[in-house]
VEXSE-57358 format. One record per residue (C-alpha): x, y, z; residue in three letters. Coordinates in steps of 0.5 Angstrom, whole numbers, plus 500, padded with zeros to 3 digits. Last residue first. Layout:
N
XYZALA
...
***
This chain:
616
609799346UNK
608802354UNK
604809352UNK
598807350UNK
598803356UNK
596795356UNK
589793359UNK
589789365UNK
586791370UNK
590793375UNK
596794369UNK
591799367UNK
591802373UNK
599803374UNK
599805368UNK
593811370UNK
588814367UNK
587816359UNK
587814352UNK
586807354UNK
583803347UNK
576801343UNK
575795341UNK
575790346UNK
573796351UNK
567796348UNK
564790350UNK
560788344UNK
552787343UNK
549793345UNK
555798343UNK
555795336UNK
548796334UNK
549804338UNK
556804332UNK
551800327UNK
545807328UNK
551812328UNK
554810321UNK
547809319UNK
545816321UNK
551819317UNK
549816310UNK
555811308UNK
561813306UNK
564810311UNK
567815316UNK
573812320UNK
570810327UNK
575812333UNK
574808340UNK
577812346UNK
577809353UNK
577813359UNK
580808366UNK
577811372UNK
581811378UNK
576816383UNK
570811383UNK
575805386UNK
570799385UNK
562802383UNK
557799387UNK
551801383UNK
550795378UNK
554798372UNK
559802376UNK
562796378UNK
569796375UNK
570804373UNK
570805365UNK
570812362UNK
567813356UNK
570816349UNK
567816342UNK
570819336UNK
568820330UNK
573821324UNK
573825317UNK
576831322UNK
583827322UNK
587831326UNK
582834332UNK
578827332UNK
571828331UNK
566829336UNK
563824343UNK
567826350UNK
565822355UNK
560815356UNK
560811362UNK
561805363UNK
561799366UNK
559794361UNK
551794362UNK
553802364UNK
555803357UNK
549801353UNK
544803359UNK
545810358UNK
540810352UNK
537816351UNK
543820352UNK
547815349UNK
543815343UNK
544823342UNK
551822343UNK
551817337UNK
547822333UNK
553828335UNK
558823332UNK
555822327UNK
553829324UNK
561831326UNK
562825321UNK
559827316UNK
559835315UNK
557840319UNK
554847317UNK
547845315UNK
545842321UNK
541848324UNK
536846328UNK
538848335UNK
540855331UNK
532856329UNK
529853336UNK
534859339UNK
532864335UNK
524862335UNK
525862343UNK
529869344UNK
523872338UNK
517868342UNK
521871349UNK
522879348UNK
529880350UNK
533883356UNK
539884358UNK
544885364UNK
551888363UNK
556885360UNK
563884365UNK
570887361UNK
575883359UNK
576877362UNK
583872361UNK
588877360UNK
592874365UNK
597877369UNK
595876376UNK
591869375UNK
584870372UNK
578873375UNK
572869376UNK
567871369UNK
561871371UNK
555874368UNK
549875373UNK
544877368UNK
541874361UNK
533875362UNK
527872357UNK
521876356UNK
514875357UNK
514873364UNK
521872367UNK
524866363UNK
531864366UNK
538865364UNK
544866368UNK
551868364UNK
558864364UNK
565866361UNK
571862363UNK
577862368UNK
584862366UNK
587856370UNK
581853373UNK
577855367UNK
581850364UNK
588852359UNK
583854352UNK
579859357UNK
572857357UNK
566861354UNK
559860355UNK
559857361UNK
550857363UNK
547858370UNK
540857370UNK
534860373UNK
528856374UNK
523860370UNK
525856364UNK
530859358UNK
533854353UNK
540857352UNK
542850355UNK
539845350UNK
544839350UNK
544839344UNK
545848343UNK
550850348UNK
555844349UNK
554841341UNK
554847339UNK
561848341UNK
563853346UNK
566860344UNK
573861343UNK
578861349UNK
583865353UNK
579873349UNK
573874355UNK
568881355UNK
567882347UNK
570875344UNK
565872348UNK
559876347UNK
560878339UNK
557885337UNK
550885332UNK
545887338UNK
548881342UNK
551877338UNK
552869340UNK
557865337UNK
556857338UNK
564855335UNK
567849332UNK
575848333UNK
580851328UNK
582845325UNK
586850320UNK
585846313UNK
578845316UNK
577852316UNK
572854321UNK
565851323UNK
562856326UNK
554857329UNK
550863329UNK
547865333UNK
543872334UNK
540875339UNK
537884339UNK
536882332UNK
536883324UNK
539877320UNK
542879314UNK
549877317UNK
546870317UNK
546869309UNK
553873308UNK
557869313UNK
553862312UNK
553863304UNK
559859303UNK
560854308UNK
558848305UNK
561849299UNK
567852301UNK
567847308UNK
567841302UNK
573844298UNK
577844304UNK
575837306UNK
578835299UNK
584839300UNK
586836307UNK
584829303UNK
588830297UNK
587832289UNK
582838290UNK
582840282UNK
575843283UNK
576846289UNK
577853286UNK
572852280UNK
567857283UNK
571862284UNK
571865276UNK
564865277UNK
564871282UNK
559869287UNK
565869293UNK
568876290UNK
559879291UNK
560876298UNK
566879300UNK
564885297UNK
558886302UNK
562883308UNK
567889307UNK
559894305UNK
558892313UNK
564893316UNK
563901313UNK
557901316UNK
558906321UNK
566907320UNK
570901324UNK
573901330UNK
574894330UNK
569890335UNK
566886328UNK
573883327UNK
573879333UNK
568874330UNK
560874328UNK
561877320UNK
566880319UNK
570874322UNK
567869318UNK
567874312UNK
576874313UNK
575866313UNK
572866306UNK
576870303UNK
582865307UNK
578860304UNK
578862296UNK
585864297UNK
587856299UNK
583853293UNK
585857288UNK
582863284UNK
589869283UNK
588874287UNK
588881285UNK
580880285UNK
581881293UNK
584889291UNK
578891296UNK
578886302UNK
585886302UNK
587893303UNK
581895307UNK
582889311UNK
589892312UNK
586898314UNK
581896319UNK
587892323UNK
592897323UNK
591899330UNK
593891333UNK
590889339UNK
583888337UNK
586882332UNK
591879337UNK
588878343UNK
584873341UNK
588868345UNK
588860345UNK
584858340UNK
580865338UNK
583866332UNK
582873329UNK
590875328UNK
590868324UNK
585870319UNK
588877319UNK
595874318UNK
592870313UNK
589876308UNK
596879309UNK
599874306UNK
594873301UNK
596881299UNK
603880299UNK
603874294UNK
598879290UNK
602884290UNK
599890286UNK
599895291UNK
606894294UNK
608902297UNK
600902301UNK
601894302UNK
608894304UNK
606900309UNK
600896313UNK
604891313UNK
609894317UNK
614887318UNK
613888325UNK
607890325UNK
604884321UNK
609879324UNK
608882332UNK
599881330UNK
601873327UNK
604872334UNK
598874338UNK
593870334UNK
597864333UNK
603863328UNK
608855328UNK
600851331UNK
596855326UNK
601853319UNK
604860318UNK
611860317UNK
615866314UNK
617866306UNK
611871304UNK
616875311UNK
621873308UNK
621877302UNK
619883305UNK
624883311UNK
630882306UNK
628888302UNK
627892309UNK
633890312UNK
633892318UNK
639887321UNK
634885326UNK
628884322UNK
631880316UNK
635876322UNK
628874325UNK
625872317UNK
630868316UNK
630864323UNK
623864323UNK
623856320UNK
628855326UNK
623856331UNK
626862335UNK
619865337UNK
619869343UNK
627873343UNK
626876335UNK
620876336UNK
618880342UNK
624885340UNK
621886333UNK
613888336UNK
616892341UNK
620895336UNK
615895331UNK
609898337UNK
614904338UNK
612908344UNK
605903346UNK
607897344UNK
615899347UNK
613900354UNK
610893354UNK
615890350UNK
620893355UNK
616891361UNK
616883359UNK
624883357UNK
626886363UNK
628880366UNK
630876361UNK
635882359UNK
634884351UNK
628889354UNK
633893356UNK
637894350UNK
629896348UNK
628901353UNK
634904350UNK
633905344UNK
625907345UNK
626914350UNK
627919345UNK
620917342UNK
617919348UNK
616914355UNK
610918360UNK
606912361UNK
609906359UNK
616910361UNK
613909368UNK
613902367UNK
619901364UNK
622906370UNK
619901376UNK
623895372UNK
629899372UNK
628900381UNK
627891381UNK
631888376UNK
638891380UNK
644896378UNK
639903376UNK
643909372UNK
639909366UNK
632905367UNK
631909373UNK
634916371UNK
628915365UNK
623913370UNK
625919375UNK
625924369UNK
619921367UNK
615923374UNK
618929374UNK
615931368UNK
607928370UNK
607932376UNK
604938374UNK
599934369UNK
597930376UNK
599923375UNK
595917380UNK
598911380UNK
594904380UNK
598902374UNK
604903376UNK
603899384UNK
600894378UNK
605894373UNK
610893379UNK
608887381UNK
613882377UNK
618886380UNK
617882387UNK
623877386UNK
628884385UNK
627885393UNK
622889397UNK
623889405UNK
619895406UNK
625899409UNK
629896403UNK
625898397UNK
623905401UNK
631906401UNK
632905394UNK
626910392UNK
630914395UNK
636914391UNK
633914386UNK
630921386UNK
625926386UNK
621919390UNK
613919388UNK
608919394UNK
607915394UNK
611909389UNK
614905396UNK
607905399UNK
604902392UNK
610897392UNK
609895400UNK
601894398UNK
603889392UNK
609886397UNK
603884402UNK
600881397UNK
605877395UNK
607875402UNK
613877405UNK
620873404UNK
624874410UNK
631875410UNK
630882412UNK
634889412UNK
638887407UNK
642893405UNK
640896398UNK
646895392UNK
647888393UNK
651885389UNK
648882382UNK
647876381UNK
648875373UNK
643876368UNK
641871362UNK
641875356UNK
634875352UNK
629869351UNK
632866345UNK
639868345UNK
640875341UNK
641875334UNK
648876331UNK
648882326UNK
650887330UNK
656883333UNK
658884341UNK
655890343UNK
649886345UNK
651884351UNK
654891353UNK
649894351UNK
645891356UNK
650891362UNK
651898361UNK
643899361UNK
643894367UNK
648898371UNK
654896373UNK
658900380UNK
664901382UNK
666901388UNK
660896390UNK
655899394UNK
653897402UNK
652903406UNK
648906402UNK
644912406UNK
639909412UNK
636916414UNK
632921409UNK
627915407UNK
625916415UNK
625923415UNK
620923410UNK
620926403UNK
***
């Protein structure tokens, strides 16, 4: 300790001071069958317990060196580390930081005891956000059983909910996994299921968990891995073996644990994973041989196959026979009438993915070799998106090394021909995190043809915002033989077998475009986004923005475009006559009379005349 930590003791502290922990317990004390409010506890401003020795604000970067400064050498007290705080000029705003100054902190094995108890006086004794967060942080790393009550009555205060679940996944992933439900996923349809949790009731917990919501948008990756392991899935299997309402269940919770939409964290997060799939995988003639049942057997050999669930830590070839024994399930008779009855359109689009997609994960797996893509169109019943899945040496690259954002669609990767490999080197974005790659950040790799072999080299992946998990690890170069790399990539190119009417057309009217940039540009357009639409995939969607001007080169306020949207309901007819009367049409009418403002400006709108979607 420093003469100059020994200097500058408390002159301010109230008389008879709150801790964070008696405020916790206190706020939570007043029924133990009520949930806490969503987001946790709001705390009131606390009285100062450190002399301000500035009123300025210190940048964030200077604050991350101050806190790593503060934490070296650990203090033997906390009084000390109080004092380091003032000194530097760190108040409670610079809490957020201290995962990092924890993380980077180096623990001889002869400190490591010292160092809990000062984590555990810290959370105990501490009166303001910044020191008990230090304590979490320290207990993420040294915490003991002993230590979880009292991490998770500190994670019910808002500020403190972050440290204590990070503490807690690694001391007690139920409870972390409890906690980050019960004060992140306050829909009102979860209600039940919350309260089953909080009151630890474990009939009622079973029960509403085979009640619990599960459409996409209510359940996504992260959130379905706190329900299995805060129900203890892998438990209720084993004590439930013969529970076919349980076991889909399970085999839903993994699909949507595998989802790359916005976070594929979930699934390589969650221990239990490769014995749930066991679980499922082996006692899939359990399950009765309906529609829903039939994809989500489906969905999991998708996911064994090219998705997340190749990076488990399997047993050498034990994912293997899994994929194996989906695929002997799936050609079991008794399967085959599953999208029999389909009576409504959702049903019906399902029914057809079954028939098309059915061999895809079984077929392609089959394939040996050092690349491999393969193209994904997920469950329509789920409108997860279309995915270009490269492997290397049999691992998926994107979930591998960036988890905010699926891979690109093959319309971005394979129409265009961007895995083609030149001698000129091309930077190619493979990935993109769900929010912009300005947000997030995106996965890109340069390929160019060097000889007899094709290179992958330079993978980028700009680093996210503090906080984000948005890249992973960096792939290291590779090499592969140029005539296997071409043949492979000519293959996926032609490769139509996994679309379905309106997605074929939408990708012949964007070849048309291309070919033909005149159609658009005699009506001041340019063509944007051509797919199908997000909630009615049976509909192609064509988009283009319009600038007065753009087609005689002198474009009128270049910078205010209006983007237009024009939506084409599948007809029946074949897919290349449904875009060859869409191009027809486009020649000859003005698209703006047909399509309508989708993006923009009111104010531009109004310019130019056209209403405002939003407007009537």
């Amino acid at each position: 300790m420093s003469a100059q930590d020994e200097r500058g003791a408390l002159t301010t502290r109230p008389a008879t001071p709150t801790t964070l922990y008696a405020r916790a317990l206190r706020l939570s004390s007043g029924s133990a069958d009520a949930l806490p409010p969503q987001g946790g506890y709001t705390l009131p401003p606390a009285p100062a317990t450190v002399p301000e020795t500035s009123d300025g604000r210190i940048p964030w970067d200077q604050a991350r060196r101050a806190l790593a400064e503060a934490l070296t050498p650990l203090p033997a007290d906390p009084a000390t580390l109080l004092r380091r705080f003032a000194r530097l000029g760190l108040r409670d705003r610079h809490h957020r930081l201290v995962r990092y100054a924890v993380a980077d902190l180096p623990l001889p094995a002869g400190e490591r005891e010292a160092a809990r108890t000062l984590a555990r006086r810290l959370t105990r004794t501490g009166t303001t956000v910044l020191p008990v967060t230090v304590g979490l942080t320290l207990l993420k790393r040294l915490g003991e059983p002993a230590d979880v009550p009292h991490v998770f009555a500190l994670g019910l205060l808002r500020p403190l909910t972050g440290p204590a679940v990070a503490a807690l996944d690694v001391l007690d992933r139920r409870s972390a996994a409890v906690l980050w439900l019960v004060l992140h996923a306050r829909r009102e349809e979860f209600l039940p299921f919350l309260r089953a949790l909080w009151t630890k009731d474990p009939q009622a917990v079973a029960r509403e968990l085979l009640a619990c919501p599960t459409a996409p948008r209510s359940v996504g990756s992260g959130t379905a891995r706190r329900i299995a392991d805060a129900a203890g899935l892998a438990d209720l299997l084993a004590d439930r073996p013969a529970d076919p309402d349980l076991l889909a269940r399970a085999a839903l919770l993994l699909v949507r644990m595998g989802c790359t939409h916005y976070d594929a964290t979930g699934l390589a997060s969650y221990p239990d994973a490769t014995s749930v799939y066991e679980a499922v995988v082996t006692r899939a003639g359990l399950l009765p041989p309906t529609l829903e049942n039939a994809a989500l057997l489906l969905s999991l050999a998708l996911d064994l196959g090219s998705g997340g669930a190749v990076l488990l830590d399997w047993p050498p070839g034990r994912r293997e026979e899994l994929l194996e024994s989906l695929g002997r399930s799936a050609a079991d008779p008794r399967w085959a009438g599953a999208g029999a009855t389909a009576a409504t359109a959702d049903q019906r689009r399902r029914a057809e993915w079954l028939r098309r997609t059915g061999r895809r994960p079984f077929d392609l797996a089959a394939r040996p070799g050092p690349l491999r893509i393969e193209i994904v169109a997920g469950d329509p019943g789920d409108r997860y998106p279309v995915e270009c899945r490269i492997l290397i040496d049999g691992r998926p690259v994107v979930p591998e090394h960036f988890v905010l954002g699926p891979a690109h669609a093959p319309e971005d990767l394979l129409d265009r021909g961007r895995l083609r490999a030149t001698a000129e080197p091309r930077e190619v974005q493979l990935a993109e995190a769900s929010c912009t790659e300005g947000c997030c950040g995106a996965l890109h790799v340069t390929i160019r043809r060097d000889g007899d072999h094709v290179v992958w080299e330079n993978w980028r992946g700009p680093l996210p915002p503090p906080g984000s998990r948005g890249r992973v690890s960096e792939p290291p170069a590779r090499r592969f033989d140029a005539v296997a790399y071409d043949a492979e990539v000519a293959r996926a190119e032609a490769d139509r077998s996994w679309s379905w009417p309106a997605r074929t057309t939408a990708r012949l009217i964007a070849a048309g475009l291309t070919e033909r940039p005149e159609l658009l540009r005699r009506w001041d357009a340019d063509p944007g986004w051509v797919s199908t639409d997000w909630q009615d995939p049976d509909t192609t969607v064509v988009t283009f923005r319009h600038v007065p001007g753009l087609g005689s080169g002198k474009p009128l306020r270049a910078d205010c475009p209006l983007q237009f949207r024009w939506d084409l309901p599948d007809d029946g007819t074949p897919p290349e006559d449904q875009a060859a009367a869409a191009l027809r049409r486009l020649a000859e009418e003005d698209p703006k009379s047909y399509g309508r403002v989708c993006g923009g400006s009111r104010e531009r709108a109004a310019e130019l005349g056209y209403p405002w979607p939003l407007d009537g």
